[in-house]
DOVO-406927 format. One line per 2 residues: number of its first residue (from 1); their letters; for each residue x, y negated, z negated of N, C-alpha, C. Coordinates in steps of 0.001 Angstrom, whole numbers, always signed. Example, Ala and Ser with C-alpha at 12.3 -4.5 7.8 and 13.67 -1.06 7.14 Angstrom:
// residues 2
1	AS	+13190,+5690,-7800,+12300,+4500,-7800,+13200,+3300,-7800; +12850,+2250,-7080,+13670,+1060,-7140,+12900,-30,-7870 .
// end
This chain:
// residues 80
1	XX	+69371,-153409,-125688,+68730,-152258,-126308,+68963,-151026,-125439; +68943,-149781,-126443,+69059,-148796,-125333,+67703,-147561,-125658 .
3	XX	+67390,-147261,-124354,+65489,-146649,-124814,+66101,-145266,-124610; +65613,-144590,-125174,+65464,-142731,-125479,+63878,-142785,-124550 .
5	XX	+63314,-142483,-123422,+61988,-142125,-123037,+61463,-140702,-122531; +60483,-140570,-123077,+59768,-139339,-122351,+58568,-139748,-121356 .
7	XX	+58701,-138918,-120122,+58003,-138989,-119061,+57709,-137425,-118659; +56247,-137796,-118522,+55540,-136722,-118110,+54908,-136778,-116323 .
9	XX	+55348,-135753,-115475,+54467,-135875,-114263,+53009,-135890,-114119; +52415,-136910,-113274,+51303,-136961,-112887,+50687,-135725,-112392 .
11	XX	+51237,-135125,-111276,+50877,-134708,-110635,+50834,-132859,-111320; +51916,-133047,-112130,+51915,-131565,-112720,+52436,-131363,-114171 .
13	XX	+51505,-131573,-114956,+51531,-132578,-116563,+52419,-131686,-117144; +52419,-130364,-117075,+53842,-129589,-117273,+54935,-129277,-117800 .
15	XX	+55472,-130774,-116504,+56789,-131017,-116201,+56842,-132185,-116608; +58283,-132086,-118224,+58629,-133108,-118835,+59634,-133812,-118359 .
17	XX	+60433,-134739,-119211,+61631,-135312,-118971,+61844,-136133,-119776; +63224,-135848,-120623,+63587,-136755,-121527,+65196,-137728,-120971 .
19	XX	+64715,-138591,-121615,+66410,-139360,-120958,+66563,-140633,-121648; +68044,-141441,-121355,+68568,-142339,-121980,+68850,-143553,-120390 .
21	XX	+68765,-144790,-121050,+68608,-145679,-120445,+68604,-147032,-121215; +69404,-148316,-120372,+69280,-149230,-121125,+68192,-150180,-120210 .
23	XX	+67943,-149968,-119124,+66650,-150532,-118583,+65467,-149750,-117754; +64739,-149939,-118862,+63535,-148666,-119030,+62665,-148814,-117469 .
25	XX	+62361,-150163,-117376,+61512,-150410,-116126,+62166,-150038,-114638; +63299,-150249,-114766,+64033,-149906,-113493,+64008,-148276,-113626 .
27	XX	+64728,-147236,-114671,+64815,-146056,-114609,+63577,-145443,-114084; +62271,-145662,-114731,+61591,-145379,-114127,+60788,-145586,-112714 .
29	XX	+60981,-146763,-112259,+61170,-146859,-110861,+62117,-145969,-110395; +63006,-145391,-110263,+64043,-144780,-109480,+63140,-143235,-109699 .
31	XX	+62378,-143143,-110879,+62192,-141654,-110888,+61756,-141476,-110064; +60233,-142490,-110232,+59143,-142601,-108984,+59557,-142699,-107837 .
33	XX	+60878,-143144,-107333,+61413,-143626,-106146,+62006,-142117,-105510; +62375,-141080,-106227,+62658,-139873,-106355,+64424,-139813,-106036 .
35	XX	+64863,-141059,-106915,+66056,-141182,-106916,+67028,-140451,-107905; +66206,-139761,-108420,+66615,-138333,-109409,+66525,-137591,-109131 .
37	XX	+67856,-136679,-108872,+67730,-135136,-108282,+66306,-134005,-108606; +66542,-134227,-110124,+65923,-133504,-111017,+64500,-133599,-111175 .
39	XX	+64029,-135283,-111061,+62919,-135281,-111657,+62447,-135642,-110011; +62857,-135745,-108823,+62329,-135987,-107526,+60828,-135317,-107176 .
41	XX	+61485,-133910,-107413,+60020,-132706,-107077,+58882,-132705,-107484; +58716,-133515,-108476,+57645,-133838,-109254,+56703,-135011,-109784 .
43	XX	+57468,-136036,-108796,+56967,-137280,-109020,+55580,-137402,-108529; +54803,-138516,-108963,+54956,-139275,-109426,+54888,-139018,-111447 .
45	XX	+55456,-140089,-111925,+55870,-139785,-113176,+55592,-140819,-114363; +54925,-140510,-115278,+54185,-141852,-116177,+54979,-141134,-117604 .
47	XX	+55400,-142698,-118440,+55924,-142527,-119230,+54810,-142715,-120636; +55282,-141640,-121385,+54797,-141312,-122210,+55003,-141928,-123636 .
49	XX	+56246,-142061,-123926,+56734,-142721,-125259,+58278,-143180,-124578; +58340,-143904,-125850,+60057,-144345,-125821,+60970,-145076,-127099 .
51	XX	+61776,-145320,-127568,+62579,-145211,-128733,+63445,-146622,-128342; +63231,-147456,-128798,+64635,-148326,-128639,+65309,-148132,-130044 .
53	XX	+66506,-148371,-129214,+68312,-148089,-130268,+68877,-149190,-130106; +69366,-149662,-131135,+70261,-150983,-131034,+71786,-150398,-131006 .
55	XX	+71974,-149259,-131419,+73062,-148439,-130616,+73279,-147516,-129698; +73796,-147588,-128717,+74202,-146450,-127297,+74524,-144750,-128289 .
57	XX	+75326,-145307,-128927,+75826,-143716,-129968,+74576,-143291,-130428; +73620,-144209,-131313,+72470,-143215,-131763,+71802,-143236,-131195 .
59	XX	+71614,-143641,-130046,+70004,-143457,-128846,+70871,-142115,-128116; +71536,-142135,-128010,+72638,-140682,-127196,+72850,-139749,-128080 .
61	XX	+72747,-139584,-128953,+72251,-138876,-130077,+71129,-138281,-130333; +69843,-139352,-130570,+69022,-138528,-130609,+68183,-138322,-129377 .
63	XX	+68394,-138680,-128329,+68524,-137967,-126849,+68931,-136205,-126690; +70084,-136383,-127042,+70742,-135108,-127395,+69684,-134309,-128110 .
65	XX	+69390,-134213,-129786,+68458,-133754,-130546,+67573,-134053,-130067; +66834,-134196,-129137,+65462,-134214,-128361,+65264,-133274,-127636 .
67	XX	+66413,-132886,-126751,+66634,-131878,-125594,+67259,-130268,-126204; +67238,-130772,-127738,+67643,-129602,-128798,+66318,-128504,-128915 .
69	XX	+66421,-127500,-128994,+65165,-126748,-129590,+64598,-126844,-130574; +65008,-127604,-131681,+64480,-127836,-132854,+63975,-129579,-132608 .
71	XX	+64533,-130292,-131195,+64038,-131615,-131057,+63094,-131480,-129995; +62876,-130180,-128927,+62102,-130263,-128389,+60661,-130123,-129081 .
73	XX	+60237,-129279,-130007,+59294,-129078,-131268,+58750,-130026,-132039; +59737,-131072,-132089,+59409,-132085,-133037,+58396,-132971,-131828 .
75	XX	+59166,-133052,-130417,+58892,-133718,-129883,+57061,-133513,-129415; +57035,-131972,-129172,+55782,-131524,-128661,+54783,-132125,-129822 .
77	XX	+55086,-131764,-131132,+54114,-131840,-132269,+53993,-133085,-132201; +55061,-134255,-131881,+54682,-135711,-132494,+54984,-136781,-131278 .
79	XX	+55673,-136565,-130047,+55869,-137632,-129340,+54771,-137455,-128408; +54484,-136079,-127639,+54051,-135934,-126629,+52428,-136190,-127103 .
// end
């Protein structure tokens, strides 16, 4: 399976993060681990929702349209 997840910081509710991954439990360990450039500064980091895809193309897809302005909107109104 491949997960589409959103994670929100603990520490500064804020600061989002959307991403693609085919093993959800490990990715997020590494966030927390601050093995992400990006999401380091802000850890610690609890996940919020997540999407499994039985395809890489459409979980990378709508990954993509998530991080879209018209998918970030959808996302605020209904994932977050």
């Amino acid at each position: 399976m491949h997960y589409v997840y959103l994670i929100r910081s603990i520490t500064n509710p804020e600061q989002t993060y959307i991403g693609l991954t085919d093993d959800l439990k490990t990715r997020l360990n590494k966030h927390n681990e601050g093995g992400s450039p990006h999401t380091s500064k802000y850890k610690p980091w609890e996940l919020v929702t997540y999407l499994a895809f039985s395809s890489r193309e459409q979980a990378a897809e709508f990954e993509a349209y998530l991080k879209s302005g018209s998918g970030r909107a959808f996302a605020q109104k209904r994932l977050w």
